[in-house]
C-alpha positions in Angstrom: -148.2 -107.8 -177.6 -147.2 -104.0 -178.8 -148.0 -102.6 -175.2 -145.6 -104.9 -173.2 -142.7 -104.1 -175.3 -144.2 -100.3 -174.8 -144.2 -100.7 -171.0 -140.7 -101.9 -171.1 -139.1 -99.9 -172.6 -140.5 -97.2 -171.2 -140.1 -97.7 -167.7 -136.5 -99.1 -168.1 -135.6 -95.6 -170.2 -137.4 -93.3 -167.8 -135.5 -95.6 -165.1 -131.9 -95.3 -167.0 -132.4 -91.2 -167.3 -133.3 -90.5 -163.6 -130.4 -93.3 -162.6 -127.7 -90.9 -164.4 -129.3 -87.9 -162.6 -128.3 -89.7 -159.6 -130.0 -90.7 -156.4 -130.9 -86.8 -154.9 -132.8 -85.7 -158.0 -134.2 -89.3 -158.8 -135.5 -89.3 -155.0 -137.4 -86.0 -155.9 -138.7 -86.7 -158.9 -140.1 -90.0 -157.2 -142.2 -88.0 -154.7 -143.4 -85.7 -157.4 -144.8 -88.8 -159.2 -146.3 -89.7 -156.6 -148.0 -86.6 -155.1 -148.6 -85.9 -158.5 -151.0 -89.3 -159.0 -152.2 -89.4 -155.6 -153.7 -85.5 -156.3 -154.7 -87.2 -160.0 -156.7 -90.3 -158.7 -157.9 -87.8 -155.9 -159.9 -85.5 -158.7 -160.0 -87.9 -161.3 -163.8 -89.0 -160.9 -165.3 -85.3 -160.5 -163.1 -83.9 -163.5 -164.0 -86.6 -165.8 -167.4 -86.0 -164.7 -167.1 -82.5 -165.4 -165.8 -82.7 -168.7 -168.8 -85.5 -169.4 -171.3 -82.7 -168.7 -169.8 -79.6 -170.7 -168.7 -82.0 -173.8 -170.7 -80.5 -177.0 -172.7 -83.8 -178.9 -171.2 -82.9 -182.3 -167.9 -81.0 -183.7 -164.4 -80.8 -183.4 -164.5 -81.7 -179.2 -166.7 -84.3 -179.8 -164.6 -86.9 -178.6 -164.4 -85.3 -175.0 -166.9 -87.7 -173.8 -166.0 -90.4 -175.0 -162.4 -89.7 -173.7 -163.3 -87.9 -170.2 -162.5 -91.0 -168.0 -158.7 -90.4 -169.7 -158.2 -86.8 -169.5 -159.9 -86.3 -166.1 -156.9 -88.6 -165.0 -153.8 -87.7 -167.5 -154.3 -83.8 -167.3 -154.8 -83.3 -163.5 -151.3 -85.8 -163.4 -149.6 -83.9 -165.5 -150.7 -80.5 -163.9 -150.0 -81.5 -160.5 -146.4 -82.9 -161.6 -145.3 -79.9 -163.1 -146.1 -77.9 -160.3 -144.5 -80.0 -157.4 -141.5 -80.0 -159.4 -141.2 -76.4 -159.6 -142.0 -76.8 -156.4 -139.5 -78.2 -155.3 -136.7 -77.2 -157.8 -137.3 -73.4 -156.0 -137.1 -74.8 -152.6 -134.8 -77.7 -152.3 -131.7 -76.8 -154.6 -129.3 -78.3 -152.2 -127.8 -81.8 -153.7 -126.3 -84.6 -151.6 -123.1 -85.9 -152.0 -122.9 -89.2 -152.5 -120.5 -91.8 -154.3 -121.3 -92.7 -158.1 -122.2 -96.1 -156.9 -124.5 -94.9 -154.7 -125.7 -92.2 -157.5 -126.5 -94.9 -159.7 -128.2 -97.8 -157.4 -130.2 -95.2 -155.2 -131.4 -93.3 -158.9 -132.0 -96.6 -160.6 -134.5 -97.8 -157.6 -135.7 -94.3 -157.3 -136.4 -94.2 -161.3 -137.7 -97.7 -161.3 -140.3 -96.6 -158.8 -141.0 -93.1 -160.6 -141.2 -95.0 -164.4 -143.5 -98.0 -163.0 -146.1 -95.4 -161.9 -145.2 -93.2 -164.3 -146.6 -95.6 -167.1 -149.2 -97.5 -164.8 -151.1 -94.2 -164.9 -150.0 -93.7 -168.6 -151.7 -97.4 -169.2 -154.8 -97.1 -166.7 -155.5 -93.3 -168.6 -155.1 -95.4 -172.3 -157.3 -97.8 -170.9 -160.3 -95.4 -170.7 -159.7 -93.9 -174.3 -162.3 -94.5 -176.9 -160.9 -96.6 -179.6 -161.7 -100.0 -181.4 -159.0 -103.0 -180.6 -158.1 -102.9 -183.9 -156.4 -99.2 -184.1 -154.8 -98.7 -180.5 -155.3 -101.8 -178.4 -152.1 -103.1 -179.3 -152.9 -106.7 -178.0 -153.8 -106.2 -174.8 -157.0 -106.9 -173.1 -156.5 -107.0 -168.6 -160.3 -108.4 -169.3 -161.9 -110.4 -171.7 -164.5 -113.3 -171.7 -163.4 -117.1 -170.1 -161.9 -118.9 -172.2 -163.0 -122.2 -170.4 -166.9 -122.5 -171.7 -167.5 -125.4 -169.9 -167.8 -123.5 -166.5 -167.7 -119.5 -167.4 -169.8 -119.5 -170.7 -169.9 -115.4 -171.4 -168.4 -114.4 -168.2 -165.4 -111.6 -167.7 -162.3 -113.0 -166.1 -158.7 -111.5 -166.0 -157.1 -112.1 -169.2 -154.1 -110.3 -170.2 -151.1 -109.6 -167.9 -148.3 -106.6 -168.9 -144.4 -108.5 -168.3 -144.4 -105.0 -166.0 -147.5 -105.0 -164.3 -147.6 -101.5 -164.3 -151.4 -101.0 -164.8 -152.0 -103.5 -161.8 -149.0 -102.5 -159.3 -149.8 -98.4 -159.4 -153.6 -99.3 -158.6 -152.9 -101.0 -156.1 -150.3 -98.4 -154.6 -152.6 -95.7 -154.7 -155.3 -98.0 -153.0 -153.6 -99.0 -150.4 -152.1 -95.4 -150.0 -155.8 -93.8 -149.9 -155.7 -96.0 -147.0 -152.3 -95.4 -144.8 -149.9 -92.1 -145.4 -152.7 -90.4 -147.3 -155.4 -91.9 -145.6 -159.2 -90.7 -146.7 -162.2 -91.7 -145.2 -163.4 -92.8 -148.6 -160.5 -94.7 -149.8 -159.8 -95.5 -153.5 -159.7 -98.9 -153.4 -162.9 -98.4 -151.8 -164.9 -97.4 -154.9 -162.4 -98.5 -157.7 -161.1 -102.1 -155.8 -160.0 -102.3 -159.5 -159.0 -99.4 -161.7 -156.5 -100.9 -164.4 -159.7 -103.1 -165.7 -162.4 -100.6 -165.7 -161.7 -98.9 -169.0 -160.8 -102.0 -171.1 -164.3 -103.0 -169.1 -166.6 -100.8 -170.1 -164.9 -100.9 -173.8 -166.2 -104.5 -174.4 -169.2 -103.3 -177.1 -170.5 -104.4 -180.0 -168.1 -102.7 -183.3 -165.1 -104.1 -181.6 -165.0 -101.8 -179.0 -166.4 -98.5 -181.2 -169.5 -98.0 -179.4 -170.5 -95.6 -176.4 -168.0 -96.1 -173.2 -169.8 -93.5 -171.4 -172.6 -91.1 -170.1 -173.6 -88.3 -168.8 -174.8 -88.2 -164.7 -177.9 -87.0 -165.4 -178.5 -89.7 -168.3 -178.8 -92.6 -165.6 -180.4 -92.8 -162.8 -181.4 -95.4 -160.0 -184.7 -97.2 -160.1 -184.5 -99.8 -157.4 -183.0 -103.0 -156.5 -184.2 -106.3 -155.8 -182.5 -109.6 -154.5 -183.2 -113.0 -155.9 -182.9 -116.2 -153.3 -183.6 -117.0 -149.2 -180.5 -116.0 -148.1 -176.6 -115.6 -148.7 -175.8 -119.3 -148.8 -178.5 -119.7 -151.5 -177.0 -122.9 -153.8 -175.3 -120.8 -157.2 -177.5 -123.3 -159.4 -180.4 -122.5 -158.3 -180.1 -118.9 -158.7 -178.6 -119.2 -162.3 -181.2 -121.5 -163.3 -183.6 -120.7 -165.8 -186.3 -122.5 -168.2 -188.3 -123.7 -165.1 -185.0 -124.9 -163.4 -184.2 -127.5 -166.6 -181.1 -125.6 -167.1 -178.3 -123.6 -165.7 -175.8 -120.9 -166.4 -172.7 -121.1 -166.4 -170.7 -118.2 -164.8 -167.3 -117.6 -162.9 -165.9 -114.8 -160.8 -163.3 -112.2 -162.0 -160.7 -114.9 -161.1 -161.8 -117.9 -163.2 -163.6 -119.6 -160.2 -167.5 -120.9 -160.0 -169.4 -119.2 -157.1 -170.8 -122.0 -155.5 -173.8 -119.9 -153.1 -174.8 -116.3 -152.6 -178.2 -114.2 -153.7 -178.7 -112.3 -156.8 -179.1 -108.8 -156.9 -180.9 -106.8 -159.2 -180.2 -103.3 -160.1 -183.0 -101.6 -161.9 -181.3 -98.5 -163.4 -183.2 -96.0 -166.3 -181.4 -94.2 -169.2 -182.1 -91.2 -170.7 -182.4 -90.2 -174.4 -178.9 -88.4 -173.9 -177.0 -92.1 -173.2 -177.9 -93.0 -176.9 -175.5 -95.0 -179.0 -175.5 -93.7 -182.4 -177.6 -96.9 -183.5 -180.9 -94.7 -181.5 -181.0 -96.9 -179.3 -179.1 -98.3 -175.3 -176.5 -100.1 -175.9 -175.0 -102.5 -173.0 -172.1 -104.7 -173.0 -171.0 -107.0 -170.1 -168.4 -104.7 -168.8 -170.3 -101.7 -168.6 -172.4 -102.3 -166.3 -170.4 -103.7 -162.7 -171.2 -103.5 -159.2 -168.7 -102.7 -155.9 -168.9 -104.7 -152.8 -166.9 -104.4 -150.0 -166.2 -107.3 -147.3 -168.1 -106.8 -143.9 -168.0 -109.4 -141.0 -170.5 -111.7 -139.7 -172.8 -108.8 -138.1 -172.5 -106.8 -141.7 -169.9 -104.2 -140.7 -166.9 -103.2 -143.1 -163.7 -105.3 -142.2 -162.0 -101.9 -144.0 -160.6 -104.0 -146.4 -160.9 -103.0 -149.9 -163.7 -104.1 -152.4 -164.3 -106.3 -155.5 -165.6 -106.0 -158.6 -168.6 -107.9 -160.2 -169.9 -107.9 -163.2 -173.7 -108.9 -164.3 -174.7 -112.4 -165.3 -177.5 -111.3 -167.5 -179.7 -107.8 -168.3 -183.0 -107.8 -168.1 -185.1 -105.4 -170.7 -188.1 -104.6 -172.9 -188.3 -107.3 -175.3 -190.8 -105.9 -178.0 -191.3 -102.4 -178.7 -195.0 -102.8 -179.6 -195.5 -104.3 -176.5 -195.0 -102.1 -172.9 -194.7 -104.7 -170.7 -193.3 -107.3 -173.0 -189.5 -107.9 -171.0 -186.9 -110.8 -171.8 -183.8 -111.7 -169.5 -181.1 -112.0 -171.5 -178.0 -113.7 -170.1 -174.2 -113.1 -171.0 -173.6 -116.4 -171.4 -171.6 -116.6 -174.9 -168.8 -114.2 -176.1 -170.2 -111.0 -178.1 -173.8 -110.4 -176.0 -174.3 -107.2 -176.2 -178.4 -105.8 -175.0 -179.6 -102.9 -176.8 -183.2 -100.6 -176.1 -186.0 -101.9 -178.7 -187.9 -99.3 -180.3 -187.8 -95.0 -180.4 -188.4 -94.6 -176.6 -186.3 -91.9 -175.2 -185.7 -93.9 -172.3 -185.0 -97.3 -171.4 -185.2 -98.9 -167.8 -183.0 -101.8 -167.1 -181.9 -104.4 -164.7 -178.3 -105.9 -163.8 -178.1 -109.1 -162.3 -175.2 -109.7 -160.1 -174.1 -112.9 -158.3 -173.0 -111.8 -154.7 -171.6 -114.8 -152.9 -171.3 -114.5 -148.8 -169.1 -112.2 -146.9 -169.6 -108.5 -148.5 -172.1 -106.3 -149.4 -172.9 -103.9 -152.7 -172.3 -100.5 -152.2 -172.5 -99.4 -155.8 -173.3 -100.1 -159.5 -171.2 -98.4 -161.9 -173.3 -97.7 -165.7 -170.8 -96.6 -168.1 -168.8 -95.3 -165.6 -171.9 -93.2 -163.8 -171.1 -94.3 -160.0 -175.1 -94.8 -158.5 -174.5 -95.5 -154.7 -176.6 -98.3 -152.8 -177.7 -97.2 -149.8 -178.7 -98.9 -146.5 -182.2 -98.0 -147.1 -182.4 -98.8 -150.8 -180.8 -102.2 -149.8 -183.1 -102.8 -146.9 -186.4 -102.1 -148.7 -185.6 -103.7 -152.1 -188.1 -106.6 -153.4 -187.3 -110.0 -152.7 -187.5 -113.2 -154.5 -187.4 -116.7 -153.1 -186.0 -118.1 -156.2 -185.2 -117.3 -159.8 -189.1 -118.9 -160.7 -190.9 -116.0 -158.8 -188.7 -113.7 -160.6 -189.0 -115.0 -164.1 -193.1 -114.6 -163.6 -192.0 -110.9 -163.1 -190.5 -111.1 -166.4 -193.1 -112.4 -168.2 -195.7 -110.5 -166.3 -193.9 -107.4 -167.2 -194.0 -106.2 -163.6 -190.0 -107.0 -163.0 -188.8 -103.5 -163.7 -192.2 -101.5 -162.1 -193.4 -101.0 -158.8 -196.9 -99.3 -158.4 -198.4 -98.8 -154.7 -202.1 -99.6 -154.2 -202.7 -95.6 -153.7 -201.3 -95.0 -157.2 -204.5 -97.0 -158.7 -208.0 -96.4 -159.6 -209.6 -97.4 -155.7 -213.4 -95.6 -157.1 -215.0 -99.4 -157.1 -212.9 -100.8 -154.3 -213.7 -102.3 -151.1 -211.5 -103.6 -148.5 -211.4 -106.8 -146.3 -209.7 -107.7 -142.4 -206.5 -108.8 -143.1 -206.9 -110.9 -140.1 -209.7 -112.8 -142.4 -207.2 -114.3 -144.5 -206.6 -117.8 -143.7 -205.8 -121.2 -144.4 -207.4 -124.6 -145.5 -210.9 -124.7 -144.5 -211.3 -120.9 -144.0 -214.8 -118.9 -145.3 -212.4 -115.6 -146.3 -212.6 -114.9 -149.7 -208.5 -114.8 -150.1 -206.9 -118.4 -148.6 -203.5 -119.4 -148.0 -203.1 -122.8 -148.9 -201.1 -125.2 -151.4 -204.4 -127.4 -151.1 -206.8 -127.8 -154.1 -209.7 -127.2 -151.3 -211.5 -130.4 -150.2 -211.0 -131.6 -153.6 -208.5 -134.5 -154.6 -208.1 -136.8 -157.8 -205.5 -139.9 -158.5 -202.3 -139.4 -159.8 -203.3 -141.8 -162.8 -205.6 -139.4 -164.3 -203.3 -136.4 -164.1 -203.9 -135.3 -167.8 -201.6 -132.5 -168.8 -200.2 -131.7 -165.2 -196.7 -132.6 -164.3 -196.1 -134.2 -160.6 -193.8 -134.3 -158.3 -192.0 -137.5 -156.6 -194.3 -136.3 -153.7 -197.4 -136.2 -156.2 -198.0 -132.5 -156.3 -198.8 -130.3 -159.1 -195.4 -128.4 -160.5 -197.3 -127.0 -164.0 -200.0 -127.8 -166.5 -203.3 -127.9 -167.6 -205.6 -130.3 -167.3 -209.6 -131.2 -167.6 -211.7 -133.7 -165.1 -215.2 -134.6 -164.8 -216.4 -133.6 -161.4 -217.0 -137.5 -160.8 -213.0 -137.7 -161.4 -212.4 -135.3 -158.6 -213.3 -136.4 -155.3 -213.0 -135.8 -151.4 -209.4 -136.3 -150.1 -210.8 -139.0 -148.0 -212.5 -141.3 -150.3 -208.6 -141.7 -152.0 -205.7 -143.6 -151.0 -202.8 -141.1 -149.4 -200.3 -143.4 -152.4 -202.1 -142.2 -155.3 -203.6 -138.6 -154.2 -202.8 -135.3 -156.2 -204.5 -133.0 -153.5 -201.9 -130.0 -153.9 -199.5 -127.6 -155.5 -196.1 -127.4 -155.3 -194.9 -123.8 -153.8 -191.6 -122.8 -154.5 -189.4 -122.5 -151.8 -189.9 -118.7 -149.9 -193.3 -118.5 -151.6 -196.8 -119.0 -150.4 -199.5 -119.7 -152.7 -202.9 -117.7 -152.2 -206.3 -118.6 -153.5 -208.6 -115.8 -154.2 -212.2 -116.7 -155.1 -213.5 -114.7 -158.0 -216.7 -116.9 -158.3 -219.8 -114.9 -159.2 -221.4 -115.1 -156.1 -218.5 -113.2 -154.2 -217.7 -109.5 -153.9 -214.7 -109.9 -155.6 -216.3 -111.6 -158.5 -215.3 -111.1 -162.3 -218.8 -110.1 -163.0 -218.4 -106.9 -160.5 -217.7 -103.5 -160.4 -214.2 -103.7 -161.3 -214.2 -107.3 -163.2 -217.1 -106.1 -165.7 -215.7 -103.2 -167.2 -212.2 -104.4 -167.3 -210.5 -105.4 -170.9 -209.6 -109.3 -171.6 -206.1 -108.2 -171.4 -205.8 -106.5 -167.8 -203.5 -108.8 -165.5 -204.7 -109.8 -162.4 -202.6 -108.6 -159.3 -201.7 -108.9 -156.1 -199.7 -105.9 -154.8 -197.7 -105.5 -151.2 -196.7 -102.8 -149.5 -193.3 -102.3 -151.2 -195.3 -101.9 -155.1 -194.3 -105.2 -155.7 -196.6 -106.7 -158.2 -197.8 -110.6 -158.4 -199.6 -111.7 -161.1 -202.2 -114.8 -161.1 -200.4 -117.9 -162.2 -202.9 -119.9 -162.6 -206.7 -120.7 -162.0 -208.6 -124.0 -160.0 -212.5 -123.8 -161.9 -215.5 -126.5 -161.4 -218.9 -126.3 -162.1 -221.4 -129.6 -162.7 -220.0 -130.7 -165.9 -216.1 -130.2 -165.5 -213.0 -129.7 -163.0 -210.4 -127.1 -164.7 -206.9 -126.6 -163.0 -204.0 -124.4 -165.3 -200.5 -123.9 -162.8 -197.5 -122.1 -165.0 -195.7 -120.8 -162.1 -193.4 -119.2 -164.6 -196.3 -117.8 -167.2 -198.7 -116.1 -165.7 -202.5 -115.3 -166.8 -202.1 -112.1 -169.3 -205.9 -111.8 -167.6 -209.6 -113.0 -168.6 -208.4 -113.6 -172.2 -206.6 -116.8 -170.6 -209.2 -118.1 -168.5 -210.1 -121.2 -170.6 -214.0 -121.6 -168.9 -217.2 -121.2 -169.2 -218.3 -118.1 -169.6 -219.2 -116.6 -166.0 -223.1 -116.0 -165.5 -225.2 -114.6 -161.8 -227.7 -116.9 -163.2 -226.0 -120.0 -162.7 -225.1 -121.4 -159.1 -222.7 -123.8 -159.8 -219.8 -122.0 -161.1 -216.7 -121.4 -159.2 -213.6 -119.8 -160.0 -210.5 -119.3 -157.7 -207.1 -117.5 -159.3 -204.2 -118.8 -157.7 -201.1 -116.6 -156.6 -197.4 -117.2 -155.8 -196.3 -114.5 -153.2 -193.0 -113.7 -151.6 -192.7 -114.7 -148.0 -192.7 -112.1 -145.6 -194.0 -108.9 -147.8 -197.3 -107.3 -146.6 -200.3 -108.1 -148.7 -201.8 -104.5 -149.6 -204.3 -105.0 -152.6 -205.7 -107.6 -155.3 -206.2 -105.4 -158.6 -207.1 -106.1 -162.0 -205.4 -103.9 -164.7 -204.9 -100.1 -163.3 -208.4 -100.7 -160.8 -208.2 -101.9 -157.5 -211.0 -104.6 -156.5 -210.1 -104.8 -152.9 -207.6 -103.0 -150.4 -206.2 -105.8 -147.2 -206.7 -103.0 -144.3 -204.5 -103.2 -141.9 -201.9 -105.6 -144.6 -201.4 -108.8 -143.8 -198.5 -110.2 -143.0 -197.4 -112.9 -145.3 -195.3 -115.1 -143.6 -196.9 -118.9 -142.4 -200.0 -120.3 -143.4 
């Protein structure tokens, strides 16, 4: 590797000269070096910010955004060193007298100490510069993908180490410095827990490192979080699971090791036309997107110790540009995944899943080196998931990276209900909570096309029954009787009847004029939206029953019945809901019209 035999040499010359200079002027120059970077790391993020705005998009200066994140730290180092030298070369001429031995020892530490942070900063500064691997990475990557696929897949693990840590030991200096002699009430180590990795980070792209490292403030922005799974000590494999739980990621920390419990969070983040690559389109790699959590104790207060980094286990994003609500998770599970925007859309909103196992708590997502804080209140209202199955409905609804509030709808046509009236198993309300099929029960012989259970309830499927297939719960032995759904864990399932004899049927106000195409919807109080998952239908002649919990109804154009008529009697139609547990039910919508408002909303939380 070119850069250890760099870093070694360097530090041991700049070490030699200052020992020869002996221990007085070695001493000085040490505390130069060290003001010098603690004033550096101190206006590193707003210079490099600064530059990122005023950096023209075309000409000779070009390059300055690409390479802000290393001149907002060399030049203000540089600066600052210059100056407390002359500093102190006007105000402190006086020498010490000392023996040679002493010159030499004392000036070697002293130099050792000034040529360490000298080329840390040198190496942390090179590690933000805009280059491919193949012209100035000289070998060495502080960050690169696992190589163990049989536990990390595509995840980001320490890789590289310098023989002279240099990178590594002036970070964490500075960090804990930030935090004792020049103490700030936002410490480094606070919001960069890890600055020798963040540049080779965020230079992990498609072209071998030649595509965009960074963006411009007002190019990303926030759109919202949400958190996948019950609680903190959520099992790891259920969170990474995916394909209706038949398989799981695989994925590692920073340091090589599996997480074995924690929640997913989602950060929904949008960028402008102005974060382009030069393909036209977003381009995101696994290191350029990372979040920052901070340990806090049992009641969720900072222990003041200082952060970690985390970077995503998969990106969520539109999947087909004809399409507007057509979204695909895509996880970094292999080497080389890099996500980029589909289509000519200016802008492109995305979502970051992270892993957070117990013990801290996200305080910001870094895009491309854009810091976008996370609040207590962005945390404490963000949409939650039970598991990754109510999530991946989102996805395939295309509701995951939208949130639209009952009062943003077309309410002309609606009417609203008691949300006291909703209610379980053997209520008259039009909206029920209850796993149940309703009085209704067949034997597990004659499933058809539904999978069961071990406890004989239906996970997914389709299937067709004659009503005389279907009969009361009671006139069935408790051994063979298919009678409910499964509900995921931290989900309820609602029934709402849409039959033509109820207000809210598919031949009303709303329901008749509304395309094949417009989703059905449940929507709380937060904007999440639910889409119908499925359907229970009977009339005289047949018994219908379709439960994807993970591919939801695109709307009347997958309702495989009968066509719905007022002048039959016979038909009914219920569209069944998964809902997260403890939201407030707000409205039941189909497309951009809302059929009914909940008034006051109802509490989801028990049957």
């Amino acid at each position: 590797m070119v850069l250890n035999f760099i870093t070694v040499a360097l530090v041991l010359f700049i070490a030699y000269m200052w020992s020869i200079r002996g221990f007085y002027s070695s001493f000085l120059q040490m505390v130069a070096v060290i003001v010098a970077g603690a004033i550096a790391f101190a206006f590193w993020e707003p210079i490099s910010l600064w530059l990122l705005n005023v950096a023209p998009e075309k000409g000779m200066l070009k390059s300055v955004g690409g390479n802000a994140w290393m001149l907002g730290l060399l030049i203000p180092f540089i600066v600052s060193l210059v100056i407390v030298r002359v500093i102190f070369d006007k105000t402190l001429r006086a020498n010490v007298a000392l023996t040679t031995l002493a010159n030499y020892i004392g000036g070697g530490i002293c130099g050792l100490v000034t040529g360490t942070l000298t080329v840390g900063i040198l190496v942390i500064a090179l590690g933000n510069l805009w280059y491919t691997d193949s012209t100035m990475g000289m070998g060495y990557r502080p960050v690169w993908y696992t190589s163990d696929r049989a536990t990390g897949g595509g995840s980001l693990v320490y890789d590289d180490k310098l023989w002279i840590p240099a990178d590594k030991l002036t970070a964490k200096f500075y960090g804990h410095l930030s935090r004792a002699a020049f103490f700030s009430p936002e410490p480094l180590d606070k919001w960069h827990p890890e600055i020798e990795i963040e540049g080779p980070a965020a230079r992990i792209t498609y072209a071998n490192g030649n595509a965009r490292n960074t963006v411009r403030p007002e190019d990303v922005s926030l759109q919202g979080v949400y958190v996948v799974g019950s609680d903190r000590n959520t099992p790891a494999r259920d969170l990474l699971s995916y394909e209706g739980g038949t398989k799981v990621q695989k994925y590692t920390d920073l340091s090589g090791n599996p997480v074995s419990t924690g929640q997913l969070f989602g950060i929904k983040f949008k960028l402008e036309a102005g974060a382009k690559d030069s393909t036209a389109q977003h381009m995101i790699g696994p290191g350029q997107v990372r979040l920052v959590v901070q340990p806090v104790d049992a009641s969720g207060k900072p222990t003041g110790e200082p952060g970690q980094e985390i970077f995503p286990v998969a990106l969520i994003s539109q999947g087909d540009s004809s399409q507007a609500n057509s979204y695909g998770r895509w996880r970094f599970e292999a080497e080389g995944v890099h996500i980029s925007s589909v289509g000519g859309g200016a802008s492109s909103t995305m979502a970051a899943e992270f892993l957070v196992p117990p013990g801290v708590q996200p305080i910001a997502v870094y895009v491309k080196g854009v810091r976008l804080k996370l609040d207590q209140n962005t945390l404490s209202t963000a949409t939650k998931f039970a598991n990754a199955g109510m999530r991946d409905a989102q996805v395939s609804a295309g509701t995951i990276l939208k949130s639209t509030k009952a009062e943003d709808l077309d309410k002309s046509m609606a009417f609203t209900i008691d949300g006291a009236s909703i209610g379980g198993r053997g209520s008259s309300s039009m909206v029920t909570m209850s796993s149940r099929l309703g009085r209704e029960a067949f034997q597990s012989s004659a499933k058809r096309g539904l999978e069961l259970d071990d406890k004989k309830e239906i996970v997914s499927g389709k299937g067709t029954w004659t009503p005389q297939e279907v009969s009361k719960g009671r006139d069935i032995s408790s051994k063979l009787k298919v009678d409910r759904f499964a509900v995921p864990p931290g989900t309820l399932l609602l029934q709402i009847d849409v039959s033509p004899t109820t207000k809210a049927s598919l031949l009303g106000d709303v329901g008749s004029v509304a395309d094949e195409k417009d989703p059905f919807y449940l929507i709380d109080t937060q904007g999440t939206l639910y889409q119908a998952v499925g359907y229970i239908y009977k009339d005289r002649e047949r018994y219908d029953i379709r439960y994807f919990p993970g591919r939801p109804l695109r709307g009347q154009v997958d309702l495989d019945v009968p066509g719905l008529t007022n002048v039959r009697d016979d038909q009914k139609l219920k569209l069944i809901f998964l809902i997260s547990r403890n939201v407030e039910l707000e409205a039941f919508a189909i497309g951009d019209k809302v059929v009914f408002e909940v008034v006051p909303p109802r509490l989801m939380k028990t049957r």
